[in-house]
BAVEXVO-618829 format. One record per residue (C-alpha): residue number from 0; residue in one letter; chain; x, z, y. Coordinates in steps of 0.02 Angstrom, whole numbers, plus 50000, padded with zeros to 5 digits. Each point is the difference from the previous one (the first is absolute). Example, Ala and Ser with C-alpha at 12.3 -4.5 7.8 and 13.67 -1.06 7.14 Angstrom:
BEGIN
0; A; A; 50615; 50390; 49775;
1; S; A; 50069; 49967; 50172;
REM end
This chain:
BEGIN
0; X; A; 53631; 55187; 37574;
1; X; A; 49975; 49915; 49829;
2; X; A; 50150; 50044; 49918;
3; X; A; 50031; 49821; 49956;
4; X; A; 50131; 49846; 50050;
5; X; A; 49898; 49874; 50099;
6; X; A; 50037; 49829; 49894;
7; X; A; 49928; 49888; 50116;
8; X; A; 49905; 49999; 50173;
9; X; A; 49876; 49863; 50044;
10; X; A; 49858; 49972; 50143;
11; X; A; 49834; 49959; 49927;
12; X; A; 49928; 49952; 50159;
13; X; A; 50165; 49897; 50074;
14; X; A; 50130; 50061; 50110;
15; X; A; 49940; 50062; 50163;
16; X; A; 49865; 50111; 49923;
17; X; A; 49985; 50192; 49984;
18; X; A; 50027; 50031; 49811;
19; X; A; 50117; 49967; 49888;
20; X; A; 49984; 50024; 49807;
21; X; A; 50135; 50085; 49919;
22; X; A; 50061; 49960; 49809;
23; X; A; 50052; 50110; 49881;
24; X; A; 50061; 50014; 49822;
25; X; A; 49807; 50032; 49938;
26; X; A; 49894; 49999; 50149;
27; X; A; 49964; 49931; 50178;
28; X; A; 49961; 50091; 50157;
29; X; A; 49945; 49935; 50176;
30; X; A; 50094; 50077; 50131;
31; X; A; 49897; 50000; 50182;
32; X; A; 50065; 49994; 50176;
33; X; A; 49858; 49990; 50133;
34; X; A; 50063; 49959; 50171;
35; X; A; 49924; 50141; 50053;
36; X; A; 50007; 50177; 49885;
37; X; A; 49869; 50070; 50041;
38; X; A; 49904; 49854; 49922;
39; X; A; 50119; 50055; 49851;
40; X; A; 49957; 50186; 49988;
41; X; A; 49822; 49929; 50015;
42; X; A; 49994; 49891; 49870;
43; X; A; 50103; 50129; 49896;
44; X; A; 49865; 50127; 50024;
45; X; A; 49839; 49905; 49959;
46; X; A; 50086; 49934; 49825;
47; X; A; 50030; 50177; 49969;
48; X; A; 49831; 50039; 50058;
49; X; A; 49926; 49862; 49884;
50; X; A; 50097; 50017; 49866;
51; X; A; 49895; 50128; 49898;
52; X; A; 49847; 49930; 49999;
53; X; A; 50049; 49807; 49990;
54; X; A; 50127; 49884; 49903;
55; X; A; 49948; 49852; 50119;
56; X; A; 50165; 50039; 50092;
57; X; A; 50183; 49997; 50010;
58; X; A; 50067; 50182; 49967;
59; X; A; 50099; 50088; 50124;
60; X; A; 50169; 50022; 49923;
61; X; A; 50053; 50094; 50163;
62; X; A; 50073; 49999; 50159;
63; X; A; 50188; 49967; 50043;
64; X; A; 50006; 50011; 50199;
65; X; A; 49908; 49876; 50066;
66; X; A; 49985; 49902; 49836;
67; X; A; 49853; 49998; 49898;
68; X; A; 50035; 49983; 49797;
69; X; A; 49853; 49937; 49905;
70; X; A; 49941; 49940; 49826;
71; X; A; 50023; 49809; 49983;
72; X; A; 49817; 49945; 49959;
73; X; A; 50080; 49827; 49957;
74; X; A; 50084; 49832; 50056;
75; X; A; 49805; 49887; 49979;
76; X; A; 49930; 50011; 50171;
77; X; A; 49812; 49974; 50000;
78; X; A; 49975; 49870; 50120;
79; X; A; 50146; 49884; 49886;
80; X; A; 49884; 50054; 49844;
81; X; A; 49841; 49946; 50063;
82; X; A; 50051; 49838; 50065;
83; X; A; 50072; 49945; 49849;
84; X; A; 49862; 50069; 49911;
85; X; A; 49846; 49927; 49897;
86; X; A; 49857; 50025; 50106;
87; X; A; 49911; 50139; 49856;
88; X; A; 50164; 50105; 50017;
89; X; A; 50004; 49953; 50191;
90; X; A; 49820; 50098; 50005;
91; X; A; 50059; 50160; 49875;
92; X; A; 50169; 49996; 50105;
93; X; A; 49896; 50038; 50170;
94; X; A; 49875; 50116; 49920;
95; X; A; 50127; 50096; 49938;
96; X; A; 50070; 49996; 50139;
97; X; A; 49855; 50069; 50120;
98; X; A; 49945; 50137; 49839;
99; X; A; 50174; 50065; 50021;
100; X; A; 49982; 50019; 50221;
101; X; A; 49845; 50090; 49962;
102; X; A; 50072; 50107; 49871;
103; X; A; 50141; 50036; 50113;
104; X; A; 49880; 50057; 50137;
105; X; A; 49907; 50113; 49855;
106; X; A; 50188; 50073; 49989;
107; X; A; 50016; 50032; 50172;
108; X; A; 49829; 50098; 50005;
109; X; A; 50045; 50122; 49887;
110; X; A; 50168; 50046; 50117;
111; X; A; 50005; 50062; 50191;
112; X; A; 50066; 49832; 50067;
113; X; A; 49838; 49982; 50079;
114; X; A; 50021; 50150; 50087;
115; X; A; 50179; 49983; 50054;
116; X; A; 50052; 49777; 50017;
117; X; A; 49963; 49909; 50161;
118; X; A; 49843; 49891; 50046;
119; X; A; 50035; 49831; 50028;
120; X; A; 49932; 49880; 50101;
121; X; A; 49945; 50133; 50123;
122; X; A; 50070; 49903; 50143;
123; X; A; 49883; 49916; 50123;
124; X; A; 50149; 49869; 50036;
125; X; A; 50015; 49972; 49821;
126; X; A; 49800; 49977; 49979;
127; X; A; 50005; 49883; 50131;
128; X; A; 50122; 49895; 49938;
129; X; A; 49931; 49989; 49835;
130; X; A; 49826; 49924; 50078;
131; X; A; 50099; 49903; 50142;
132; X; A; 50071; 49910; 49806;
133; X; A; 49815; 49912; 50009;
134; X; A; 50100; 49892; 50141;
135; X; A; 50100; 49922; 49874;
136; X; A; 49866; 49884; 49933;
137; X; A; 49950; 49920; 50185;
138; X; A; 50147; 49849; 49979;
139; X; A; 49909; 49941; 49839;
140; X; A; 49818; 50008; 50049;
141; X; A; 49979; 50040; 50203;
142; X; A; 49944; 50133; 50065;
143; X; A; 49928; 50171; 49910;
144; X; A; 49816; 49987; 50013;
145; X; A; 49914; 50107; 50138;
146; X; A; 49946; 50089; 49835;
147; X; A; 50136; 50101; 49953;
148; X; A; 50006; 50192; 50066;
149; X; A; 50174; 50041; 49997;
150; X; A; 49943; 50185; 50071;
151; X; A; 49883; 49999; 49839;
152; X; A; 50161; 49961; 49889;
153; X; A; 50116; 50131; 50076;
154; X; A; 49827; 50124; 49963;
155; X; A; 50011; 49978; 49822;
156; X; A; 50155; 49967; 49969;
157; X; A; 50043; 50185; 50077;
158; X; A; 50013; 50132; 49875;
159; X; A; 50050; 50190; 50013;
160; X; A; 50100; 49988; 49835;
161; X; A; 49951; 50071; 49862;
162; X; A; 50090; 49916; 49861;
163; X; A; 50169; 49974; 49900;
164; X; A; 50051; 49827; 50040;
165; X; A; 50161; 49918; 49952;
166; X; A; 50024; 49879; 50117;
167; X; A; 50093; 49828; 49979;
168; X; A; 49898; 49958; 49824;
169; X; A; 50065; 49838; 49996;
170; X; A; 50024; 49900; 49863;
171; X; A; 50183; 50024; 50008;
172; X; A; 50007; 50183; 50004;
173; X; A; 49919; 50019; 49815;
174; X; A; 50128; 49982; 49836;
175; X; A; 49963; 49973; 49801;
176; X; A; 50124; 50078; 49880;
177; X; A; 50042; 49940; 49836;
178; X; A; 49852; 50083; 49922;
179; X; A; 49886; 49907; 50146;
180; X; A; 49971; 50156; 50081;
181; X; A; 49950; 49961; 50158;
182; X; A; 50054; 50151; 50146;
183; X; A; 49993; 49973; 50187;
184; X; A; 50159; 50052; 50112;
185; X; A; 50055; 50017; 50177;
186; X; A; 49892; 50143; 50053;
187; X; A; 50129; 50045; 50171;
188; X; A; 49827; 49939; 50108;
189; X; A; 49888; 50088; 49916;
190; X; A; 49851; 50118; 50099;
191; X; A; 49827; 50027; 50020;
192; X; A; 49839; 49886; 50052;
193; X; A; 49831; 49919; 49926;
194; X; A; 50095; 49964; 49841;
195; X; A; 49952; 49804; 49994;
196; X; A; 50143; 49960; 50097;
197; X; A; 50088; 49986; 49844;
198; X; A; 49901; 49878; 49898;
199; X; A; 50007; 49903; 50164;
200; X; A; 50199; 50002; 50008;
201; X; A; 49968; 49934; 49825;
202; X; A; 49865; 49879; 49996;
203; X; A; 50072; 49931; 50195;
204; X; A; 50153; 49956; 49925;
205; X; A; 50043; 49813; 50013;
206; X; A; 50091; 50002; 49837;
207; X; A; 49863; 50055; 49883;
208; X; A; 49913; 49867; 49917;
209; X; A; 49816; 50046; 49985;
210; X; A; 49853; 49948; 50111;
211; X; A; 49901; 50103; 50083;
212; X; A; 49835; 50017; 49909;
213; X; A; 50125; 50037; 49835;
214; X; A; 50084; 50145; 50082;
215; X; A; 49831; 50081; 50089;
216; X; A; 49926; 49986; 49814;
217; X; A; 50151; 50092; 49930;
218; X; A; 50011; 50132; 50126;
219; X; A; 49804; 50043; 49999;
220; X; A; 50042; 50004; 49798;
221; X; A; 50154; 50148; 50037;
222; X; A; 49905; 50090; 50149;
223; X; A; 49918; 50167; 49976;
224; X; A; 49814; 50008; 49972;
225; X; A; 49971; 50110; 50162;
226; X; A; 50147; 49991; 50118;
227; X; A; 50007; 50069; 50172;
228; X; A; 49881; 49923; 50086;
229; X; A; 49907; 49905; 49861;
230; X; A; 50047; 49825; 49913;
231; X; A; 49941; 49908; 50128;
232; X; A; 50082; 50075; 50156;
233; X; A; 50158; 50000; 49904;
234; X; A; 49992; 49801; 49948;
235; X; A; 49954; 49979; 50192;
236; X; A; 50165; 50122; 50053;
237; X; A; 50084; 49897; 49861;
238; X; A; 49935; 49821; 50088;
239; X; A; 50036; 50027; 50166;
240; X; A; 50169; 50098; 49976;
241; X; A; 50064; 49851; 49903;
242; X; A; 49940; 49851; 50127;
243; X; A; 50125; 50069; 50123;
244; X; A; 50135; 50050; 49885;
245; X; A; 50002; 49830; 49938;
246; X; A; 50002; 49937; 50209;
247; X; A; 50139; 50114; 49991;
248; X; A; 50090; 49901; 49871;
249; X; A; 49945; 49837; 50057;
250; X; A; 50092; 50021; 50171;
251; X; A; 50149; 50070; 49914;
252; X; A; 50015; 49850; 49899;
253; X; A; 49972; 49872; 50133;
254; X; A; 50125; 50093; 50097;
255; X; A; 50147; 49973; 49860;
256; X; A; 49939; 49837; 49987;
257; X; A; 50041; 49975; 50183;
258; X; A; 50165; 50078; 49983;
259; X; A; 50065; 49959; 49831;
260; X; A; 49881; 49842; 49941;
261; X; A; 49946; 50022; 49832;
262; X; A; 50032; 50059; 49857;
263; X; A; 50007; 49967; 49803;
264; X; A; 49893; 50107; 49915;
265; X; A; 50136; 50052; 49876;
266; X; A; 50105; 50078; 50127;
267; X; A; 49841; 50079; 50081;
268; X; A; 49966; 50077; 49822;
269; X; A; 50186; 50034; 49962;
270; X; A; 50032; 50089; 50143;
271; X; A; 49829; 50092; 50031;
272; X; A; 50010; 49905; 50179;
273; X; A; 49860; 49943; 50106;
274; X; A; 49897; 49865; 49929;
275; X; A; 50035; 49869; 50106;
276; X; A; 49960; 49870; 49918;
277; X; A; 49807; 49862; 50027;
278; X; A; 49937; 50065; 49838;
279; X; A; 50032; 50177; 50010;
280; X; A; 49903; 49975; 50191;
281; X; A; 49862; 49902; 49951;
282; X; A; 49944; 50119; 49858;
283; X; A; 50033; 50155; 50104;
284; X; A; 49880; 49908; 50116;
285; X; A; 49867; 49960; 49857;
286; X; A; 50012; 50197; 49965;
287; X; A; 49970; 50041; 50175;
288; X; A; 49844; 49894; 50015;
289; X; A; 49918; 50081; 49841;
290; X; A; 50030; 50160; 50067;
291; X; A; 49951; 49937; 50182;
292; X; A; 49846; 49953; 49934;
293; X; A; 49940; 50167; 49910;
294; X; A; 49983; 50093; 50165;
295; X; A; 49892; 49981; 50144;
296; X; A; 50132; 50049; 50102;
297; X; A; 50136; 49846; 49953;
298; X; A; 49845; 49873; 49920;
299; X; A; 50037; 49897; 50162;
300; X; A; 50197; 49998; 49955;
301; X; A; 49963; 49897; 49850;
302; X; A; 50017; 49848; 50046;
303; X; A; 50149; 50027; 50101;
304; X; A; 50088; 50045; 49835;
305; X; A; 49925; 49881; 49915;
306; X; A; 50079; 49857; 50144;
307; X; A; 50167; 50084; 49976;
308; X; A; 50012; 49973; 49818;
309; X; A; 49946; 49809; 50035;
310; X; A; 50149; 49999; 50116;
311; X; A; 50136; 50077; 49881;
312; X; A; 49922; 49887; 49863;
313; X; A; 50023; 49838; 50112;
314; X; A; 50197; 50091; 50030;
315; X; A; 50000; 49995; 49798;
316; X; A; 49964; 49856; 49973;
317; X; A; 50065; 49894; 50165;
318; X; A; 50141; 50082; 50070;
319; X; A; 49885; 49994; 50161;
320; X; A; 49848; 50117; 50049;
REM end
């Protein structure tokens, strides 16, 4: 397809993953095998679909079977940059970061994926698990008070789908090149909703460094003087969306922790793996009571977060919750 002699193959994300980056003489391409190929011919399509109207992106180099070839955006993950980062560059890293989602989602306005990719998170089951993720924070502080409406929750989080999202923004799933050019990748999930769900794959991820009041202020910088909605609703959407995407990290890490113990952070960072590790939890946890606390609808959360991050803090620093 390239015309070239492949010098060298390597596996930026370790062995076991989908993609594989590909060396030659002048240049390096990421080669992509999804499990499934329709996720492939997906992700294929919206790159091409993007690629006009935004450079925030890996380009689609084209399509082999069921293997995806791609531009390599570069070998310096985001989530290893910002934690080795000074806290200034850790705040222009993540607004960077978010300005390049939204731009992205300007892209995908200007196309007919909005018109043709699937909603997500459509499912009642799936709504319904993502509120049930509220459960998570009974072992640190009792019971959920008679307060929160889990009905109410399901309500707002429910959303016809409207907008471009990504999916997966983790902190992992971003690059720099040499220049610093910052691109996200790994658009095989991508379809529509609210549009917030992005920041909140973001912002919800354990590895990022930044507290919560830091990254509200930078996204209410980055976000659209009248959005859908209004600024308001949207910071709400935003609030709320994020609580229980961070549950839903929360009870994937405590579930690795169970099964594997855990973890240094280096390998967590090295190999884009769950953050199981007290520190990564305890600040996820500090995140989630922020956010908690800017709604009416997960206020009474807060301190059920902010219990949790005791705990992981007592695991830091004890061994022992």
């Amino acid at each position: 397809m390239f015309g070239q002699r492949v010098t060298e193959v390597s596996a930026p994300g370790g062995s076991g993953r989908a993609s594989l980056r590909f060396h030659f003489q002048d240049q390096t391409v990421i080669g992509t095998l999804r499990p499934n190929f329709r996720r492939t011919h997906l992700e294929a399509h919206v790159l091409r679909a993007l690629a006009p109207h935004c450079s925030d992106i890996p380009l689609c180099l084209g399509v082999d079977g069921a293997v995806l070839f791609q531009s390599d955006v570069g070998s310096r993950r985001l989530n290893t940059e910002l934690f080795t980062a000074t806290p200034t560059r850790q705040v222009a890293l993540t607004a960077e970061a978010i300005a390049a989602i939204f731009r992205i989602q300007a892209a995908a306005r200007k196309t007919t994926l909005c018109d043709t990719l699937p909603h997500l998170g459509n499912n009642p089951d799936w709504l319904r698990n993502l509120v049930e993720g509220a459960e998570t924070l009974v072992p640190f502080a009792g019971d959920l008070p008679d307060s929160f409406d889990a009905a109410a929750v399901a309500g707002r989080l429910t959303h016809a789908g409207l907008q471009f999202v990504k999916w997966d923004c983790r902190t992992g799933n971003a690059a720099l090149d040499p220049h610093d050019r910052l691109r996200w990748f790994d658009f095989e999930y991508a379809g529509l909703r609210h549009g917030a769900e992005d920041l909140a794959w973001l912002i919800g991820d354990e590895s990022q460094p930044l507290d919560g009041p830091m990254l509200e202020a930078i996204i209410s910088d980055a976000l659209d003087a009248d959005p859908p909605g209004g600024r308001e609703d949207y910071m709400d959407y935003l609030a709320v969306y994020t609580v229980f995407h961070i549950l839903q990290r929360l009870d994937l890490i405590l579930s690795e922790a169970r099964s594997r113990g855990w973890l240094k952070i280096q390998r967590v960072l090295d190999r884009d793996d769950v953050g199981v590790h007290p520190q990564f939890a305890a600040h996820l946890c500090r995140v989630g009571a922020h956010f908690a606390d800017r709604s009416r609808l997960t206020a009474m959360l807060t301190a059920h977060f902010t219990a949790a991050a005791a705990t992981f803090d007592r695991i830091l620093k004890t061994g022992r919750a």
